[in-house]
MARSEKOL-780019 format. One record per residue: residue number from 1; x, y, z of N, C-alpha, C in turn. Coordinates in steps of 0.001 Angstrom, whole numbers, plus 524288, in hexadecimal, padded with zeros to 5 digits. Last residue first. Layout:
MARSEKOL-780019
+-----+-------+-------+-------+-------+-------+-------+-------+-------+-------+
| pos |   nxx |   nyy |   nzz |  caxx |  cayy |  cazz |   cxx |   cyy |   czz |
+-----+-------+-------+-------+-------+-------+-------+-------+-------+-------+
| NUM |     X |     Y |     Z |     X |     Y |     Z |     X |     Y |     Z |
...
+-----+-------+-------+-------+-------+-------+-------+-------+-------+-------+
//
This chain:
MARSEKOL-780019
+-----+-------+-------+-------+-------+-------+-------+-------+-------+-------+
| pos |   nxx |   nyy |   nzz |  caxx |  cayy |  cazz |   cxx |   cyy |   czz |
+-----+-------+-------+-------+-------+-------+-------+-------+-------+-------+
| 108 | 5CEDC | 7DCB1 | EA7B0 | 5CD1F | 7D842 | EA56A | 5C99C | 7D952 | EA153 |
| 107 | 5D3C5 | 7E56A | EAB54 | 5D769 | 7E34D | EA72C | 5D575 | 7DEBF | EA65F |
| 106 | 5CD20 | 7E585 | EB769 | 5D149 | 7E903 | EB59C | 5D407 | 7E49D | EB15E |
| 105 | 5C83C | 7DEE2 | EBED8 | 5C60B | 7DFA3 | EB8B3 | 5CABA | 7E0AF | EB635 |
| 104 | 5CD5C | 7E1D3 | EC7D5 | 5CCCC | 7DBCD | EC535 | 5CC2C | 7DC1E | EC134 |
| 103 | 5CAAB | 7EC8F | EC7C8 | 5D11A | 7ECEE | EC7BA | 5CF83 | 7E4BE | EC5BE |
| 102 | 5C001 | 7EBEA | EC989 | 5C270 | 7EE2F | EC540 | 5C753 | 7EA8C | EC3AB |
| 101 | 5BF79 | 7E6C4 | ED5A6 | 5BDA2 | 7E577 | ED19C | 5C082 | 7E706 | EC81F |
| 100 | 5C4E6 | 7EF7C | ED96A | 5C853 | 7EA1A | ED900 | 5C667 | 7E6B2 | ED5BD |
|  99 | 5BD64 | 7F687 | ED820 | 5C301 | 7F818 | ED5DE | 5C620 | 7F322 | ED5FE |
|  98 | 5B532 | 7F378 | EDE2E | 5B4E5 | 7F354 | ED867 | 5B9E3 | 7F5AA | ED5FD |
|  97 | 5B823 | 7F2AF | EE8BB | 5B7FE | 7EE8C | EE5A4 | 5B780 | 7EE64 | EDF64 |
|  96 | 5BB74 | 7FCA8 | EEB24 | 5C070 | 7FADC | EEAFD | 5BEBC | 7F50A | EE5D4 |
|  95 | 5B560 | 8068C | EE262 | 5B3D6 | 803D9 | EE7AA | 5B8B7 | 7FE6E | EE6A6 |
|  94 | 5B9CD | 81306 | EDEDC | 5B68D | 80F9C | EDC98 | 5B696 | 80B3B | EE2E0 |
|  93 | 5BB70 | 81F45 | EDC0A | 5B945 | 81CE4 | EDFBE | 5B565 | 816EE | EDDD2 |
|  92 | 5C8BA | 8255C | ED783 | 5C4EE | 8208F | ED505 | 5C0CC | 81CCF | EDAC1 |
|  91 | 5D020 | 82A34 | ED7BF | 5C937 | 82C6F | ED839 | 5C5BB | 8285D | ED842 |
|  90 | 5D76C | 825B2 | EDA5F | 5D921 | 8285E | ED65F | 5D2F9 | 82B06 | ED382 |
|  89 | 5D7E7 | 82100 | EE34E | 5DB91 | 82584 | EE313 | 5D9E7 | 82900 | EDF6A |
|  88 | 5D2CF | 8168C | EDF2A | 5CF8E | 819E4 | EE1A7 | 5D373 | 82059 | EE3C1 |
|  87 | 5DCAF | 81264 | EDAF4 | 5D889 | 813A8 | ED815 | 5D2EF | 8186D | EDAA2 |
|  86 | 5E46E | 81235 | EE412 | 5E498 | 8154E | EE053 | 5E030 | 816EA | EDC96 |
|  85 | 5DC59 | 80B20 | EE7F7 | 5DEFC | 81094 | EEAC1 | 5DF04 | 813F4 | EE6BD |
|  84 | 5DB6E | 80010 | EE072 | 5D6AD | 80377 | EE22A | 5D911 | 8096B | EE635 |
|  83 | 5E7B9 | 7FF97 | EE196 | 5E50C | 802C1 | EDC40 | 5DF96 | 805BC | EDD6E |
|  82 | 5E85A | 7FC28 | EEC44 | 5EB74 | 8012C | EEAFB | 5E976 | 8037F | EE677 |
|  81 | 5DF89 | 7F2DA | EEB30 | 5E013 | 7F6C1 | EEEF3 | 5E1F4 | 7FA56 | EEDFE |
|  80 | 5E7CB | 7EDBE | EE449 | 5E342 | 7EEE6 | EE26B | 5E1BA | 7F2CD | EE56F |
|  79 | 5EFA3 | 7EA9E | EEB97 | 5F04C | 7EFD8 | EE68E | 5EBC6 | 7F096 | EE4DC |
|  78 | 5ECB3 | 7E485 | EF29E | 5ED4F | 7E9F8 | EF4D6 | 5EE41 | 7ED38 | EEFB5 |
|  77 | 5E86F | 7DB97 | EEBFF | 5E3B2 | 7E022 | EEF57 | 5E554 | 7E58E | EF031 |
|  76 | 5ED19 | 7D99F | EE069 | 5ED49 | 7DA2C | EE54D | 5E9C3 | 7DEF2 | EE7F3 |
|  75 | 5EA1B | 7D4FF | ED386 | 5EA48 | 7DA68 | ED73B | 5E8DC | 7D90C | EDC89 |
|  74 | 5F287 | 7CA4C | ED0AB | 5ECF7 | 7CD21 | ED242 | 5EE80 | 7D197 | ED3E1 |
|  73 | 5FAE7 | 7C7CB | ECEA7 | 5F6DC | 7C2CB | ECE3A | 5F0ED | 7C4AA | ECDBE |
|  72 | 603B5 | 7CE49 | ED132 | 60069 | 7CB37 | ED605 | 5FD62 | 7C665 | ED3BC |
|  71 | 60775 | 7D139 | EC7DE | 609D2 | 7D006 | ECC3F | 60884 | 7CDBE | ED012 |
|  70 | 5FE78 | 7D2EE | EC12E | 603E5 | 7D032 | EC052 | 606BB | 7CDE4 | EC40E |
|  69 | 5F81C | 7D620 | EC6AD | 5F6B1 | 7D32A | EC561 | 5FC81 | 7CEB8 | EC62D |
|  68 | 5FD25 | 7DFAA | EC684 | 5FBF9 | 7DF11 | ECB2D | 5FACD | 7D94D | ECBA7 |
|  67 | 5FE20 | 7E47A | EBC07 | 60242 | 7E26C | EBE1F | 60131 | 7E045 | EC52D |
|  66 | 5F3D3 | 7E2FD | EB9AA | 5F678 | 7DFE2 | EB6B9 | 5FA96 | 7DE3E | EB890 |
|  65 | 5EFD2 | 7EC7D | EC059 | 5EE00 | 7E893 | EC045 | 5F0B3 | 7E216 | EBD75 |
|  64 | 5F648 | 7F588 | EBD97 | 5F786 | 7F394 | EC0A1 | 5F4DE | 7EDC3 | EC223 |
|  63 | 5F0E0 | 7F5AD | EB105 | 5F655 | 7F542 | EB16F | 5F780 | 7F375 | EB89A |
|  62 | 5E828 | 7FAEF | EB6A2 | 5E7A4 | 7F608 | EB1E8 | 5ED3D | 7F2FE | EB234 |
|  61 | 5E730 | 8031A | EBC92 | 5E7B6 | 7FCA2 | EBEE8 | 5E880 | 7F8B3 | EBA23 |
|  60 | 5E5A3 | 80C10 | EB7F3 | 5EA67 | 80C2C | EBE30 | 5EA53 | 80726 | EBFE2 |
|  59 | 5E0DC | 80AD6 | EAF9B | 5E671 | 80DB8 | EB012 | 5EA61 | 80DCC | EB4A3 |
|  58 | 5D735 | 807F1 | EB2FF | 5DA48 | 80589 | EB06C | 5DFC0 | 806DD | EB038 |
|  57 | 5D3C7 | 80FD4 | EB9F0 | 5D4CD | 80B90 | EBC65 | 5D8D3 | 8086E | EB754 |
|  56 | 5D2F3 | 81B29 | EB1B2 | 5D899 | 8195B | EB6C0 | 5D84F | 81407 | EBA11 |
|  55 | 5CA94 | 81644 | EACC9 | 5CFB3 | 81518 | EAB41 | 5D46A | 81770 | EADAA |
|  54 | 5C0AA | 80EEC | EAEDF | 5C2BF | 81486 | EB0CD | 5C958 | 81373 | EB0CC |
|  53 | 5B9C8 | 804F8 | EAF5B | 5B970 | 8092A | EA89E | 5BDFA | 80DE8 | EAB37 |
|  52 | 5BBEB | 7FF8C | EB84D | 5BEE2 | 7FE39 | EB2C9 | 5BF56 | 80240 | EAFC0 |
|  51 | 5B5A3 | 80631 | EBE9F | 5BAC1 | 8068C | EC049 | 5BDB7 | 80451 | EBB25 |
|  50 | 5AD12 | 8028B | EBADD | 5AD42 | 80865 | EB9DF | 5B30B | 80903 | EBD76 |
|  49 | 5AB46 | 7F899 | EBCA4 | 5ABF0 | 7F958 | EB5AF | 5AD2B | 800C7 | EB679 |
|  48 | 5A8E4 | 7F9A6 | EC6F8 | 5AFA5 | 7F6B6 | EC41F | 5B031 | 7F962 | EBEC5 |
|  47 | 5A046 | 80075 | EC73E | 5A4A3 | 801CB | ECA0C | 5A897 | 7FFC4 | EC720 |
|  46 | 59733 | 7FE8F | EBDB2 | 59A7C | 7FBFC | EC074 | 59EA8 | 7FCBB | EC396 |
|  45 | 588EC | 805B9 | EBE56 | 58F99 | 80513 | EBE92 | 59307 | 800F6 | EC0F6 |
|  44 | 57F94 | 803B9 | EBE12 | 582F5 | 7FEF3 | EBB0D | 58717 | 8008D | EBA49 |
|  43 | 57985 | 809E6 | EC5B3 | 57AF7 | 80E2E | EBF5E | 57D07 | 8083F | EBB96 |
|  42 | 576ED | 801E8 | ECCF4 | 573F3 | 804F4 | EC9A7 | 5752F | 805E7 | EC53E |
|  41 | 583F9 | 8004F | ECF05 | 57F0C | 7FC8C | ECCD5 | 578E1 | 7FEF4 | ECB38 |
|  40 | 58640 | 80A3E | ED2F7 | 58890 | 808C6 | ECE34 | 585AB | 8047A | ECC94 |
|  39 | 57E9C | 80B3A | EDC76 | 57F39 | 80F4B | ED75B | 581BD | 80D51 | ED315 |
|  38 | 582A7 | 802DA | EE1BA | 57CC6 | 80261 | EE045 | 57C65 | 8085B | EDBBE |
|  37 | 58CF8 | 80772 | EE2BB | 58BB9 | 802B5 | EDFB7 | 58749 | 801AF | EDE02 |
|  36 | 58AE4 | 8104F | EE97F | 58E89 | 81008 | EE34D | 58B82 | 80AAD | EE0F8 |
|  35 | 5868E | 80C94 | EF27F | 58352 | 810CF | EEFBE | 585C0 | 81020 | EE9D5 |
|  34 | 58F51 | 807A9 | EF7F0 | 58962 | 80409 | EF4AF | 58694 | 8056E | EF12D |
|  33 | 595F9 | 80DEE | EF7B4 | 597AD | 80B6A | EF3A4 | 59246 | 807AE | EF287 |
|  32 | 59058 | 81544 | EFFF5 | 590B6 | 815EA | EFB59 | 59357 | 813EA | EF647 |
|  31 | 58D0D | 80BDE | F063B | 58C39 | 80FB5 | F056E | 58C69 | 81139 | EFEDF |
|  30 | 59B20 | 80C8E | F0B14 | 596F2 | 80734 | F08D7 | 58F8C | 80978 | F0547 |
|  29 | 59CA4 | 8155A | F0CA9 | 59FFA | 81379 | F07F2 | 59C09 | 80E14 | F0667 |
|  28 | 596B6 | 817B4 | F1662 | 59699 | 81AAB | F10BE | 5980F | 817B8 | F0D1F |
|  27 | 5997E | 80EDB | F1C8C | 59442 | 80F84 | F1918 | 593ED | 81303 | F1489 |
|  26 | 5A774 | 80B75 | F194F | 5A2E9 | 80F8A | F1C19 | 59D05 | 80D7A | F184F |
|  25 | 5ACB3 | 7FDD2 | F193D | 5AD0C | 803A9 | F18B3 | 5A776 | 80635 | F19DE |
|  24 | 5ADD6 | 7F438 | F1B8B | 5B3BC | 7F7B6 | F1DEC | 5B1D8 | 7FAA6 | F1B21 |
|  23 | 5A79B | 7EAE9 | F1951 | 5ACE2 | 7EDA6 | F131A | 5AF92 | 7F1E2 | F1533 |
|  22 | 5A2D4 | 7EB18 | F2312 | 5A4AE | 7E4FA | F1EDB | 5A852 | 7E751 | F1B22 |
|  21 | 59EC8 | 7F3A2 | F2419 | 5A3BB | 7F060 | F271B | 5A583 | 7EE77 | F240B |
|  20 | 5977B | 7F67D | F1B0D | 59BEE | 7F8A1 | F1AD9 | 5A117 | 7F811 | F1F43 |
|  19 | 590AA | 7EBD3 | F1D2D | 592A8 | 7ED43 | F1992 | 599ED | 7EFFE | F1877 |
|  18 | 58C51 | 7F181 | F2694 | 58E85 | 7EC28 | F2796 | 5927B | 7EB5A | F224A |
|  17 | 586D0 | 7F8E4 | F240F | 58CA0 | 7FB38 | F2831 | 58E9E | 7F603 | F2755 |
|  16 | 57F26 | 7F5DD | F1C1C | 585F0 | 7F93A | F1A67 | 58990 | 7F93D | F1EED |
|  15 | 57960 | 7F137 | F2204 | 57B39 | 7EEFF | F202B | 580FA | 7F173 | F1DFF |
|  14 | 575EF | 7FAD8 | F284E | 57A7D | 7F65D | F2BE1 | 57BC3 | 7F435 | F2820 |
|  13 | 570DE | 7FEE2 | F20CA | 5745C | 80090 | F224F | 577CA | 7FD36 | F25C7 |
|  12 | 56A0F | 7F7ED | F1E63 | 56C1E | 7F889 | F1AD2 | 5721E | 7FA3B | F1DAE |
|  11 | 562BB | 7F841 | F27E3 | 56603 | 7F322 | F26AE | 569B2 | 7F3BE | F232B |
|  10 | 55F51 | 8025C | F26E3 | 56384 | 80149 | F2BC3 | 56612 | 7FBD0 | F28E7 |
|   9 | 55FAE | 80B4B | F1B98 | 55D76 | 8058C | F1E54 | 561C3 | 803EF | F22D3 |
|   8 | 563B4 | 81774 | F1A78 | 5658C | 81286 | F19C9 | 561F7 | 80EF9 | F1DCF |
|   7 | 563C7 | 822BE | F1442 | 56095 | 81E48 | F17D3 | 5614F | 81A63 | F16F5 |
|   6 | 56D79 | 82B49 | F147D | 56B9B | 82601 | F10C0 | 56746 | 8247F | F1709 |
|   5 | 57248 | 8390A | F10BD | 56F99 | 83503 | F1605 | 56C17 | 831E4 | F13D4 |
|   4 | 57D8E | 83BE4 | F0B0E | 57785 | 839C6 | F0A7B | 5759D | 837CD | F0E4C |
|   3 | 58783 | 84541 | F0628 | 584CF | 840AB | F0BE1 | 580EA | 83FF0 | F08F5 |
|   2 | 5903E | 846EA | EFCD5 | 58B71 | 8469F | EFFC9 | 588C3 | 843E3 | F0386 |
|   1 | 59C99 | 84AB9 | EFD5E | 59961 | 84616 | EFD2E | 59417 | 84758 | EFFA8 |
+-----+-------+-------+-------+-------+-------+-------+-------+-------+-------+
//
C-alpha cells in the first residue's frame, strides 16, 4: 500500500476525528471510503448497481434471500451481517451499507 502525506485543513480534520468516533472507525478508513465515493460520483459509478451486475452476489443470496424472507418476514440483521462476511471472504471489498442496500434490491 502506498503512503501519501495529505495536507489537511485543521477544521477539516477535527471534523473527520469527530466523524470517525461517531461510526467506530480509523481516519484511514474514513478517509479513504470519502476518497471512493467522491471517485465513484465523479466517474457516475454506483457501488449498489456494481454489487447487483456481479454474479457471485446473485448466486450466494438470491435463493437465501427468499428463504429468509420466508421465514422471518425479512432479512434479519445478524444473517445479513453473516452474508456481508461471507461476501467480503470471498474478495469482494464493498462498504457494509451498500451491500444491505443491494441485498433490498436483490429480486425486484
Amino acid at each position: 500500500m502506498a503512503r501519501y502525506s495529505l495536507i489537511i485543513k485543521d477544521e477539516i480534520y477535527l471534523k473527520a476525528v469527530q466523524v470517525a468516533q461517531k461510526k467506530q472507525m480509523s481516519l484511514g478508513k474514513l478517509f479513504n471510503k470519502a476518497i471512493e465515493e467522491y471517485i465513484n460520483r465523479e466517474l457516475g459509478i454506483d457501488p449498489v448497481q456494481e454489487i447487483l451486475k456481479d454474479p457471485l452476489f446473485h448466486e450466494l443470496f438470491s435463493e437465501l434471500k427468499k428463504k429468509a424472507i420466508k421465514h422471518f418476514g425479512e432479512v434479519p440483521k445478524h444473517i445479513l451481517d453473516t452474508w456481508y462476511n461471507i461476501y467480503r471472504e470471498k474478495g469482494r471489498n464493498v462498504s457494509y451499507d451498500d451491500f444491505r442496500e443491494a441485498v433490498e434490491l436483490l429480486g425486484q
